[in-house]
LOSE-13083 format. One record per atom (N, C-alpha, C): residue in three letters; atom name; residue number from 1; x, y negated, z negated. Coordinates in pm, 1 decimal. Atoms other than C-alpha are relative to their C-alpha. Example, Ala and Ser with C-alpha at 12.3 -4.5 7.8 and 13.67 -1.06 7.14 Angstrom:
! LOSE-13083
<atom><res>ALA</res><atom>N</atom><n>1</n><east>89.0</east><north>119.0</north><up>0.0</up></atom>
<atom><res>ALA</res><atom>CA</atom><n>1</n><east>1230.0</east><north>450.0</north><up>-780.0</up></atom>
<atom><res>ALA</res><atom>C</atom><n>1</n><east>90.0</east><north>-120.0</north><up>0.0</up></atom>
<atom><res>SER</res><atom>N</atom><n>2</n><east>-82.0</east><north>119.0</north><up>6.0</up></atom>
<atom><res>SER</res><atom>CA</atom><n>2</n><east>1367.0</east><north>106.0</north><up>-714.0</up></atom>
<atom><res>SER</res><atom>C</atom><n>2</n><east>-77.0</east><north>-109.0</north><up>-73.0</up></atom>
END
This chain:
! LOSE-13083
<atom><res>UNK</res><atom>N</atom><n>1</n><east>-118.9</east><north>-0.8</north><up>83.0</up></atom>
<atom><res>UNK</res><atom>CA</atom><n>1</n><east>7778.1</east><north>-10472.6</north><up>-11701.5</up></atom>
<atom><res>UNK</res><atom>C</atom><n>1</n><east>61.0</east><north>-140.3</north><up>1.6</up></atom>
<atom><res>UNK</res><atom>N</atom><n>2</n><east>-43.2</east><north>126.4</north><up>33.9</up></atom>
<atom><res>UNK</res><atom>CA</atom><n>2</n><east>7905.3</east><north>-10797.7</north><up>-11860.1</up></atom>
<atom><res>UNK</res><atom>C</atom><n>2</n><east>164.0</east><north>25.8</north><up>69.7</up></atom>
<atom><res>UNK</res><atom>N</atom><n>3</n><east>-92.4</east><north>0.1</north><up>-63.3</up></atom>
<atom><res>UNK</res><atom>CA</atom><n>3</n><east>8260.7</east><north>-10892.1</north><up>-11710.3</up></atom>
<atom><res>UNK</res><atom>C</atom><n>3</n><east>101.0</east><north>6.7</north><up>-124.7</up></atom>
<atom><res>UNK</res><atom>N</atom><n>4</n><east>-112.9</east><north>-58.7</north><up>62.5</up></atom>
<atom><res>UNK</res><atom>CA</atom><n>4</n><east>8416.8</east><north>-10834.7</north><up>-12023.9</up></atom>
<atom><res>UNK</res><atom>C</atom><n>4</n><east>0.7</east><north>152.1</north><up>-72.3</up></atom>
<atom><res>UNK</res><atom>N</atom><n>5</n><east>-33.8</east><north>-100.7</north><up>-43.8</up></atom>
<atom><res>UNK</res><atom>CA</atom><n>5</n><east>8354.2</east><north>-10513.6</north><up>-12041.3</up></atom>
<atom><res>UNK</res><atom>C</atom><n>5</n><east>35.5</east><north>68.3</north><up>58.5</up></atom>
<atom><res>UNK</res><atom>N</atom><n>6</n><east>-105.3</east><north>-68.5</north><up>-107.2</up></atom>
<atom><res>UNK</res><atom>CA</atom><n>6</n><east>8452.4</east><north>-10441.9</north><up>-11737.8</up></atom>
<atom><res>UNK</res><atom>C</atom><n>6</n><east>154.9</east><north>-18.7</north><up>-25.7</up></atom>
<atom><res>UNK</res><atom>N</atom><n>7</n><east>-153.9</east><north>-12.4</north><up>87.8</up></atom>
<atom><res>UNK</res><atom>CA</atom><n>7</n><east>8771.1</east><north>-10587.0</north><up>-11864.7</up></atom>
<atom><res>UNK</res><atom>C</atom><n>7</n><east>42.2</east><north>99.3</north><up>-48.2</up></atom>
<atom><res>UNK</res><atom>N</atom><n>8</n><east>-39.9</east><north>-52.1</north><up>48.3</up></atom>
<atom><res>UNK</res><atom>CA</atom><n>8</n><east>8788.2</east><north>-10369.8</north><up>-12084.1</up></atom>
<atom><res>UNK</res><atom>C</atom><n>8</n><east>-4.6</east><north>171.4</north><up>40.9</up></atom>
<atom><res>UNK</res><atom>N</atom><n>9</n><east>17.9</east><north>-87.6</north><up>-86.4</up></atom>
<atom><res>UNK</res><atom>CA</atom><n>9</n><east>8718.4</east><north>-10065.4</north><up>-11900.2</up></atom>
<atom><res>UNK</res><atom>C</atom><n>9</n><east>106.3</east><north>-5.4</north><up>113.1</up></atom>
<atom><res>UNK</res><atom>N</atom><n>10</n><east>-138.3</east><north>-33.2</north><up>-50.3</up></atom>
<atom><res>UNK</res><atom>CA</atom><n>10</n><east>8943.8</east><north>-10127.1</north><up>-11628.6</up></atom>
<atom><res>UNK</res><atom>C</atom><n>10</n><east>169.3</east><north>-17.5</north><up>-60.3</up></atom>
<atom><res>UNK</res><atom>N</atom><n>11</n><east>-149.4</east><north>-0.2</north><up>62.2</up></atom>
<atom><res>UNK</res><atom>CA</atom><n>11</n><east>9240.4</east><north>-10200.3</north><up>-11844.5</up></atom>
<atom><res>UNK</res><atom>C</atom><n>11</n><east>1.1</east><north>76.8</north><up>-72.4</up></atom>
<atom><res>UNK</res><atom>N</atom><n>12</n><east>31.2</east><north>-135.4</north><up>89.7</up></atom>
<atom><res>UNK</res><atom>CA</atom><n>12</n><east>9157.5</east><north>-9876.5</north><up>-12034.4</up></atom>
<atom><res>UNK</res><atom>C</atom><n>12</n><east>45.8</east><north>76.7</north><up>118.6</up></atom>
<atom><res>UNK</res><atom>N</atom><n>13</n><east>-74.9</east><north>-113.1</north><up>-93.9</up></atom>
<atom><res>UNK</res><atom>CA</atom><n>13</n><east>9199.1</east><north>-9667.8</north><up>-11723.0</up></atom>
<atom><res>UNK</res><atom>C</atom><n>13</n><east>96.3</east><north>-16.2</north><up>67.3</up></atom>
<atom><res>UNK</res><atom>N</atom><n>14</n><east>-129.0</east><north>26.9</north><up>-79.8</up></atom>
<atom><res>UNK</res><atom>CA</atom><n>14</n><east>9502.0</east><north>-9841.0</north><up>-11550.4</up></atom>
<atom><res>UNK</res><atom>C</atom><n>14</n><east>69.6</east><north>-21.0</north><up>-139.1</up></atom>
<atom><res>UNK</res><atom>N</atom><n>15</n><east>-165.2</east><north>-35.8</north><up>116.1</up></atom>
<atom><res>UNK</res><atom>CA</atom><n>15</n><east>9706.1</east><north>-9819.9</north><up>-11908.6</up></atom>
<atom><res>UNK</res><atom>C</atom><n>15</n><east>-31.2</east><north>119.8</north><up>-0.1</up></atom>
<atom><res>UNK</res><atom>N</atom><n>16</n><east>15.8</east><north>-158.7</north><up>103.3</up></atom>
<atom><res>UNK</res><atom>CA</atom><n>16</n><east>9568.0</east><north>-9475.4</north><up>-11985.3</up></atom>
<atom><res>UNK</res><atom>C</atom><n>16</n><east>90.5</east><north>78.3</north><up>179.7</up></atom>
<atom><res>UNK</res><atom>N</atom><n>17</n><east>32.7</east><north>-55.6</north><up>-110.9</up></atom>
<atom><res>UNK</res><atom>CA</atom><n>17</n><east>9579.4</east><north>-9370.9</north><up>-11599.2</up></atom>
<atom><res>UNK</res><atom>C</atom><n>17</n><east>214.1</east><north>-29.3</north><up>73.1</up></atom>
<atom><res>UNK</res><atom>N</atom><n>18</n><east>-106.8</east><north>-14.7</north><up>-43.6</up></atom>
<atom><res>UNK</res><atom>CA</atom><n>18</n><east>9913.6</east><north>-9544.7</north><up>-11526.5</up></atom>
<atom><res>UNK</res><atom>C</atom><n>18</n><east>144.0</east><north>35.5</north><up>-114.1</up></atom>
<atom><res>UNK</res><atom>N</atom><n>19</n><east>-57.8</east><north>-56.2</north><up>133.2</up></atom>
<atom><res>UNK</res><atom>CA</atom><n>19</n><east>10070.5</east><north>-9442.7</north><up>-11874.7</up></atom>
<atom><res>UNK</res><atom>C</atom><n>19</n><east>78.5</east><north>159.4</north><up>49.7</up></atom>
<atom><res>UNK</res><atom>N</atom><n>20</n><east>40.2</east><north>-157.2</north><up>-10.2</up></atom>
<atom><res>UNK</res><atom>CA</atom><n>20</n><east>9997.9</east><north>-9057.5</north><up>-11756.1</up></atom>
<atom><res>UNK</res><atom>C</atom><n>20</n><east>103.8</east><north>45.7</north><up>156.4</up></atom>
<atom><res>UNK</res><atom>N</atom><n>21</n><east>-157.9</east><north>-28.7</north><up>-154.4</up></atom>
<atom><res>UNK</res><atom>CA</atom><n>21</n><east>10205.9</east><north>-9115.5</north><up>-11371.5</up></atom>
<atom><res>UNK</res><atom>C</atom><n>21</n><east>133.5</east><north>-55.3</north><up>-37.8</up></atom>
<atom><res>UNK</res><atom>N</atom><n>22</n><east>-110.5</east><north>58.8</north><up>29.3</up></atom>
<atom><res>UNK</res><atom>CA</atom><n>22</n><east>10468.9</east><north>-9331.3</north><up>-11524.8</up></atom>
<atom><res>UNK</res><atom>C</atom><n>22</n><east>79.9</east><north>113.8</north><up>-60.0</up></atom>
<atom><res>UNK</res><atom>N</atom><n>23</n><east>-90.9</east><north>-111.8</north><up>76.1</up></atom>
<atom><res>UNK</res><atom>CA</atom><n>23</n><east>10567.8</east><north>-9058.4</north><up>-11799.4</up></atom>
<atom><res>UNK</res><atom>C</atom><n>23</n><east>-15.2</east><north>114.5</north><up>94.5</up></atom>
<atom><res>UNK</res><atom>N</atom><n>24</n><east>48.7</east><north>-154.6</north><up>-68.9</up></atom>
<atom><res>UNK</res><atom>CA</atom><n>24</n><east>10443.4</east><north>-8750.8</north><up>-11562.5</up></atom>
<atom><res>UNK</res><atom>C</atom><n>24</n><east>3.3</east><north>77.4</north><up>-128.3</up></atom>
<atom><res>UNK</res><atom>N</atom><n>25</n><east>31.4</east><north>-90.7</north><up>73.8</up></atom>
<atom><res>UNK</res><atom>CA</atom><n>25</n><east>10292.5</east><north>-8574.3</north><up>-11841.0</up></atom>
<atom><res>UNK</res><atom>C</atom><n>25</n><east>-46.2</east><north>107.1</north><up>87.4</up></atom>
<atom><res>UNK</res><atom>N</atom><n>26</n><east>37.6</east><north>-142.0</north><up>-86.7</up></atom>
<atom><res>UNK</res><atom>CA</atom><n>26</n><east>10243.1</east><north>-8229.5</north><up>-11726.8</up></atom>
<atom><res>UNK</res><atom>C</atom><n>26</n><east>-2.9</east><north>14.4</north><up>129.7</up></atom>
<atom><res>UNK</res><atom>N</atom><n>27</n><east>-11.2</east><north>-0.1</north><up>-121.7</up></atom>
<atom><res>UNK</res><atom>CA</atom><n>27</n><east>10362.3</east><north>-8293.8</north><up>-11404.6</up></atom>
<atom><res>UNK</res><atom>C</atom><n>27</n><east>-91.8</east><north>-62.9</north><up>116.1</up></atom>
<atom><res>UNK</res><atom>N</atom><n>28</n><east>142.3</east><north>82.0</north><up>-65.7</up></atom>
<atom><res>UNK</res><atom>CA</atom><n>28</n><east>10069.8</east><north>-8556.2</north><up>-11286.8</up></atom>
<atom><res>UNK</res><atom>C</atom><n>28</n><east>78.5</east><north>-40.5</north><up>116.4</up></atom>
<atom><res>UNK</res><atom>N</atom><n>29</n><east>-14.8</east><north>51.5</north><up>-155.1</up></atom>
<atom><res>UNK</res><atom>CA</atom><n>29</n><east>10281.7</east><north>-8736.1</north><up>-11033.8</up></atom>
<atom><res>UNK</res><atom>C</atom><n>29</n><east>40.7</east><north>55.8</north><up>105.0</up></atom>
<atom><res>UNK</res><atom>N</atom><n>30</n><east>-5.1</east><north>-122.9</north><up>-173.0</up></atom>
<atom><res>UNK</res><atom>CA</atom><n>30</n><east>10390.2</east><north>-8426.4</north><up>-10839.0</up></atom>
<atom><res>UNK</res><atom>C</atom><n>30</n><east>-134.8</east><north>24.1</north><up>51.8</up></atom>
<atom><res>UNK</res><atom>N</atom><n>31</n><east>161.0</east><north>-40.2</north><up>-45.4</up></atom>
<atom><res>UNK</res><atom>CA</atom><n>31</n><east>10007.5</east><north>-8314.6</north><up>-10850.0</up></atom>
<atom><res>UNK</res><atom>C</atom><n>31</n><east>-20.7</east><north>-130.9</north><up>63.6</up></atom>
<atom><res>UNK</res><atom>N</atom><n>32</n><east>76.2</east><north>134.8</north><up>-73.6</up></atom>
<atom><res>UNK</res><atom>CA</atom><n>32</n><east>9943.7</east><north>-8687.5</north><up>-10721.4</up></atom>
<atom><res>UNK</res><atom>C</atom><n>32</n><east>131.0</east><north>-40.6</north><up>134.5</up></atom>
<atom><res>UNK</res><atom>N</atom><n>33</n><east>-118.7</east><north>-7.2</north><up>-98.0</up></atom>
<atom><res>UNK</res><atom>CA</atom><n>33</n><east>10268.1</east><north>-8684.7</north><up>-10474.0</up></atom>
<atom><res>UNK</res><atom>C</atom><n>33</n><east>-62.8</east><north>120.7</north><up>107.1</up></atom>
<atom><res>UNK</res><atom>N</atom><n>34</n><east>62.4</east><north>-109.2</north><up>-71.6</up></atom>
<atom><res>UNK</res><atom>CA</atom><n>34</n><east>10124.9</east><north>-8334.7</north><up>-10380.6</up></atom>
<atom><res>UNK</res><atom>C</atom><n>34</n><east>-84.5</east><north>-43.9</north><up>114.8</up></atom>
<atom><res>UNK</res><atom>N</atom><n>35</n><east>106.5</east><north>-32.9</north><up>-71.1</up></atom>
<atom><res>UNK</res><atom>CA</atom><n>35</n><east>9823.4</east><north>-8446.0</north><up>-10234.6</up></atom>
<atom><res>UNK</res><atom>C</atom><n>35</n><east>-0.9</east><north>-142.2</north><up>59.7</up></atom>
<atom><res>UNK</res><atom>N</atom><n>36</n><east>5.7</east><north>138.3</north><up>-92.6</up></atom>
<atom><res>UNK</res><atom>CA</atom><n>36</n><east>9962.5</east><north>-8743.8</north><up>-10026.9</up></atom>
<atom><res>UNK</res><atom>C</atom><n>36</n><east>24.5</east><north>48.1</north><up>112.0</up></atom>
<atom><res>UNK</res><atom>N</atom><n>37</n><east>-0.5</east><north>-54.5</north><up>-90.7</up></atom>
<atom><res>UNK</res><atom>CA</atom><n>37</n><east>10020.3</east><north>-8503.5</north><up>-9775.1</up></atom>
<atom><res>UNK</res><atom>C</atom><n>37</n><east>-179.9</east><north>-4.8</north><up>86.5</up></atom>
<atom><res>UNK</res><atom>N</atom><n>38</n><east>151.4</east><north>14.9</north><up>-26.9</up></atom>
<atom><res>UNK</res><atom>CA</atom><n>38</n><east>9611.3</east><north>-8457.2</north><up>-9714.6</up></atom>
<atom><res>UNK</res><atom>C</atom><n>38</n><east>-9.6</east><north>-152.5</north><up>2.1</up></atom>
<atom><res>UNK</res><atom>N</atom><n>39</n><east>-20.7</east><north>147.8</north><up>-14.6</up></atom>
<atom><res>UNK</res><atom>CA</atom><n>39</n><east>9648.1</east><north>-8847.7</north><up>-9749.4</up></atom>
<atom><res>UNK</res><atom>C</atom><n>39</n><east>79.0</east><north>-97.4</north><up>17.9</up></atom>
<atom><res>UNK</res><atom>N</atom><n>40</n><east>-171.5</east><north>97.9</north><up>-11.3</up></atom>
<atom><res>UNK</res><atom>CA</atom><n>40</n><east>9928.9</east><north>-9012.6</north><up>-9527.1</up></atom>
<atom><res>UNK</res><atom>C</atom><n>40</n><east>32.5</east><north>-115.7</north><up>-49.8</up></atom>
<atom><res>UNK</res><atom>N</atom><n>41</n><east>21.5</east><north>179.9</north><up>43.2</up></atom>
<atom><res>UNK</res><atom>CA</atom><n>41</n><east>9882.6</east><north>-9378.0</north><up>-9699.7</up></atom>
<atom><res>UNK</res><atom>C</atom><n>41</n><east>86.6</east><north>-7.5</north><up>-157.5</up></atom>
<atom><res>UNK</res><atom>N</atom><n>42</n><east>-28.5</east><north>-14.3</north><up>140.6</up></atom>
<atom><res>UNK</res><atom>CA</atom><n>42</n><east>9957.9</east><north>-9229.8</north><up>-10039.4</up></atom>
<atom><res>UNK</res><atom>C</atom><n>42</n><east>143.2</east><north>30.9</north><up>-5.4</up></atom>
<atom><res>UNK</res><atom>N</atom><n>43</n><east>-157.9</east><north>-45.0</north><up>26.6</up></atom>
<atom><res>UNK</res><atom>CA</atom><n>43</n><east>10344.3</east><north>-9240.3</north><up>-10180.9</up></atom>
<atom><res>UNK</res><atom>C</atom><n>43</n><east>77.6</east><north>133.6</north><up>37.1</up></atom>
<atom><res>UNK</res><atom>N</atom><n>44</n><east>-99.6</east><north>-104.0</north><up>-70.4</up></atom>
<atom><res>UNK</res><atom>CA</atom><n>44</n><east>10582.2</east><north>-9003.9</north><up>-10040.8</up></atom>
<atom><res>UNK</res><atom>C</atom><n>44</n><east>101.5</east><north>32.2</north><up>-96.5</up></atom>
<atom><res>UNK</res><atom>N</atom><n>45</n><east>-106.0</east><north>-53.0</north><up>104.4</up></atom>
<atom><res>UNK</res><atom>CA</atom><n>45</n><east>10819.2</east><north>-8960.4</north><up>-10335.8</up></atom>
<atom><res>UNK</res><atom>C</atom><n>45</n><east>-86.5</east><north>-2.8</north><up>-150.1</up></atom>
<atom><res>UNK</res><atom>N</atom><n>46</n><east>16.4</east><north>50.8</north><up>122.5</up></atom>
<atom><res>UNK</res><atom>CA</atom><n>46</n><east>10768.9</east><north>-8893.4</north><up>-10704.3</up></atom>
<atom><res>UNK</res><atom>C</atom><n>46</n><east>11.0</east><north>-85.9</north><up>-77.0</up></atom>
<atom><res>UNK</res><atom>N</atom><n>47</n><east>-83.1</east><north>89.6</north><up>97.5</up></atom>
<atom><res>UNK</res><atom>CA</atom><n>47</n><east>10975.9</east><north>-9156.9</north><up>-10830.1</up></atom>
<atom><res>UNK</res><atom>C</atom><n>47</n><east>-141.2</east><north>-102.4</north><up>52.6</up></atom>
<atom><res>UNK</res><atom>N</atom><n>48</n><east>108.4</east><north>114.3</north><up>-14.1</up></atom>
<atom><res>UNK</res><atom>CA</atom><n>48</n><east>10713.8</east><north>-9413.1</north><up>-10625.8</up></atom>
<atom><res>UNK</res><atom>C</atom><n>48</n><east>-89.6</east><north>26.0</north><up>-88.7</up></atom>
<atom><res>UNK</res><atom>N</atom><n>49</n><east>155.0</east><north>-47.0</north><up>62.9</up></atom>
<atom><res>UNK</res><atom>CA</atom><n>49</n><east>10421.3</east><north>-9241.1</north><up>-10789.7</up></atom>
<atom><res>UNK</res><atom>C</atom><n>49</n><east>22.7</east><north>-86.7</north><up>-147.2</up></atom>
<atom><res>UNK</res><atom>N</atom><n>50</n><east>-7.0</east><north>10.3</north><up>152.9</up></atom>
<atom><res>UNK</res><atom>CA</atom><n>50</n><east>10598.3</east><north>-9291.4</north><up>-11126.1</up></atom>
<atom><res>UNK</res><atom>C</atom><n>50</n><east>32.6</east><north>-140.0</north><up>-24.1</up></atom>
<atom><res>UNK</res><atom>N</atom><n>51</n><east>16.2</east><north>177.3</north><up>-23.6</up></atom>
<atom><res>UNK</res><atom>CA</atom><n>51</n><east>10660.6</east><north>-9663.7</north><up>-11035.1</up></atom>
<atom><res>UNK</res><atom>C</atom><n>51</n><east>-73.0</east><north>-69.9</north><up>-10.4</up></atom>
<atom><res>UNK</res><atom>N</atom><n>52</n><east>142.4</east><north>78.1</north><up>11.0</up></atom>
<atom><res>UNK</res><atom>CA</atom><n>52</n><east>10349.7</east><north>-9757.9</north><up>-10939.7</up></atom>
<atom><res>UNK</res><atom>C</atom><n>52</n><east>-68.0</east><north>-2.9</north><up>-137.0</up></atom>
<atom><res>UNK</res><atom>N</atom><n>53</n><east>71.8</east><north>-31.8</north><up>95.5</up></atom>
<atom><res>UNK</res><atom>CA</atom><n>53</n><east>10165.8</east><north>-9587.3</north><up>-11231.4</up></atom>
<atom><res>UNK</res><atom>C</atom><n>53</n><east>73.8</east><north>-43.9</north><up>-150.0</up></atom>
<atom><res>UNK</res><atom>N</atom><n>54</n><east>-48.1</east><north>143.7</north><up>92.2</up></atom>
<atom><res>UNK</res><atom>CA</atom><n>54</n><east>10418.3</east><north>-9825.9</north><up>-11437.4</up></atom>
<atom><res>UNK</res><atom>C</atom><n>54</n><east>-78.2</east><north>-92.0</north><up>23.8</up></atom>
<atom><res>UNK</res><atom>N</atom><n>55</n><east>75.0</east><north>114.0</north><up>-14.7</up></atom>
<atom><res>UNK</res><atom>CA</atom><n>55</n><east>10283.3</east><north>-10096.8</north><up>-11318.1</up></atom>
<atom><res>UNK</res><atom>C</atom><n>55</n><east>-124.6</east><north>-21.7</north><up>3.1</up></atom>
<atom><res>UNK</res><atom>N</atom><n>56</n><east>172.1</east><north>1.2</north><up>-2.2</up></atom>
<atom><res>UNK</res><atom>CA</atom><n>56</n><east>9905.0</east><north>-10000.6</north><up>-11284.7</up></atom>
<atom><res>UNK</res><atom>C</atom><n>56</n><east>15.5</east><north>-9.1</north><up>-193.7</up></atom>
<atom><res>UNK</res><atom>N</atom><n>57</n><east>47.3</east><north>-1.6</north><up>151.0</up></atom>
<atom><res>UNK</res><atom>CA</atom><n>57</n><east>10002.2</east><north>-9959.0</north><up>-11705.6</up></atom>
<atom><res>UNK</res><atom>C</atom><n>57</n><east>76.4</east><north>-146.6</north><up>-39.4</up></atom>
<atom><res>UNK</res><atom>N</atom><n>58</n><east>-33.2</east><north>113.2</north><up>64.2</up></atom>
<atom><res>UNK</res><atom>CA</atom><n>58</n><east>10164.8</east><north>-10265.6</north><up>-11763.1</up></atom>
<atom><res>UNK</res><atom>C</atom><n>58</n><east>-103.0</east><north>-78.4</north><up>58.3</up></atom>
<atom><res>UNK</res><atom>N</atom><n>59</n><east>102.8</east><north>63.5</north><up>-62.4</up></atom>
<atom><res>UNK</res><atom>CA</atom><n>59</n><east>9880.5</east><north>-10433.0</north><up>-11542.1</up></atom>
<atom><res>UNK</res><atom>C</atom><n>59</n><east>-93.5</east><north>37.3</north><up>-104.3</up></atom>
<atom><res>UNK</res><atom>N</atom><n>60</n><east>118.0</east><north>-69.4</north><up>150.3</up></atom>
<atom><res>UNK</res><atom>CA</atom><n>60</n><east>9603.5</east><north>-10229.5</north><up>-11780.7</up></atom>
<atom><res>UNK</res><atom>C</atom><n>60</n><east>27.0</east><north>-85.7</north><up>-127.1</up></atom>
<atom><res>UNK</res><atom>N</atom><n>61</n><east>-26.5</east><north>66.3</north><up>142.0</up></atom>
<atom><res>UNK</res><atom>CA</atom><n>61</n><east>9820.3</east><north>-10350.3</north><up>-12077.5</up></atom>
<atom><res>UNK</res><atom>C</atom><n>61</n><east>-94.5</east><north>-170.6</north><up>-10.7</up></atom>
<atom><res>UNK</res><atom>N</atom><n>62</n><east>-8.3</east><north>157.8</north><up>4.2</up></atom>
<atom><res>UNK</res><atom>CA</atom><n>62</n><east>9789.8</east><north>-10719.6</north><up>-11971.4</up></atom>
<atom><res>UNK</res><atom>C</atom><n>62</n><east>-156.2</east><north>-47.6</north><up>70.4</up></atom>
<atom><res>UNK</res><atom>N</atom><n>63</n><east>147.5</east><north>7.2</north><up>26.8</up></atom>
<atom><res>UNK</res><atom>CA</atom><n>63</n><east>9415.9</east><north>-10702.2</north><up>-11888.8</up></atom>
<atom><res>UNK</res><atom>C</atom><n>63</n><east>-51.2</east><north>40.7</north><up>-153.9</up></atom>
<atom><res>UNK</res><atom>N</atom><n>64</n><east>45.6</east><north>-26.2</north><up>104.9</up></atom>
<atom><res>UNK</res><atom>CA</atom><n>64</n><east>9356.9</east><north>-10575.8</north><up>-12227.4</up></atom>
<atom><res>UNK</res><atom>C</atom><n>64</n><east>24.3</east><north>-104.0</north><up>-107.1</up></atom>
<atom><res>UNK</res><atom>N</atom><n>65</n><east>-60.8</east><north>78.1</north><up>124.1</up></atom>
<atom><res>UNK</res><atom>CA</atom><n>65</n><east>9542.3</east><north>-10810.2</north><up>-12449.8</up></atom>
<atom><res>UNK</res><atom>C</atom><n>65</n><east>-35.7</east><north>-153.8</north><up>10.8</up></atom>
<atom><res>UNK</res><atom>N</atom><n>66</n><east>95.3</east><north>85.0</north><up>-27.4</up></atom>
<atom><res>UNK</res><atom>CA</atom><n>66</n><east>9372.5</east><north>-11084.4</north><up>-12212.3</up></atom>
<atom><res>UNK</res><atom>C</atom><n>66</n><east>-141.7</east><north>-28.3</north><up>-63.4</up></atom>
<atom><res>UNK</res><atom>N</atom><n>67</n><east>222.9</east><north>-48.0</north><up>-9.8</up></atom>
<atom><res>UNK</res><atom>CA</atom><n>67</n><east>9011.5</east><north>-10934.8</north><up>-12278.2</up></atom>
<atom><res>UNK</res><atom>C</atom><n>67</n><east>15.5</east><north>-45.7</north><up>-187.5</up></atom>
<atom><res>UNK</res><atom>N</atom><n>68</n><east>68.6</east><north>-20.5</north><up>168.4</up></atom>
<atom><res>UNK</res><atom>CA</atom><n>68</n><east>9108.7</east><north>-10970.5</north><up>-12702.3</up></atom>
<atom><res>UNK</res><atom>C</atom><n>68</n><east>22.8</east><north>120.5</north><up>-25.7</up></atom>
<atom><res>UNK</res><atom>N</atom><n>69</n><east>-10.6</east><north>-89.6</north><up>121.3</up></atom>
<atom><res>UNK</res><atom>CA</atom><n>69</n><east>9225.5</east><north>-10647.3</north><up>-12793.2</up></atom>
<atom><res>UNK</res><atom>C</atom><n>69</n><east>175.0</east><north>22.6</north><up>-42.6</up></atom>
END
């Protein structure tokens, strides 16, 4: 895999991926808050979840618009 596809591939799933915790569509960042219990490392509040998964989509964004699209 050429490196600008990968570009474009990972800035596809960190906008799509942090798009999806930022808004909590259908309740994604409780389900991903949920299961930081089974994984002590992982965020402890919703609001973090929905923080981060801002920034994994503004990160995504700004790999993408890098890569040319």
């Amino acid at each position: 895999m050429n490196s600008h596809a990968f570009e474009l591939m990972w800035g596809g799933v960190a906008l799509l991926g942090g798009g999806l915790l930022a808004t909590d569509v259908r309740g994604v960042a409780e389900r991903f808050q949920a299961m930081s219990y089974a994984r002590r490392s992982w965020p402890g509040s919703v609001m973090t979840c929905r923080v981060i998964g801002g920034v994994f989509a503004l990160v995504g964004a700004g790999v993408l618009i890098a890569a040319g699209i």
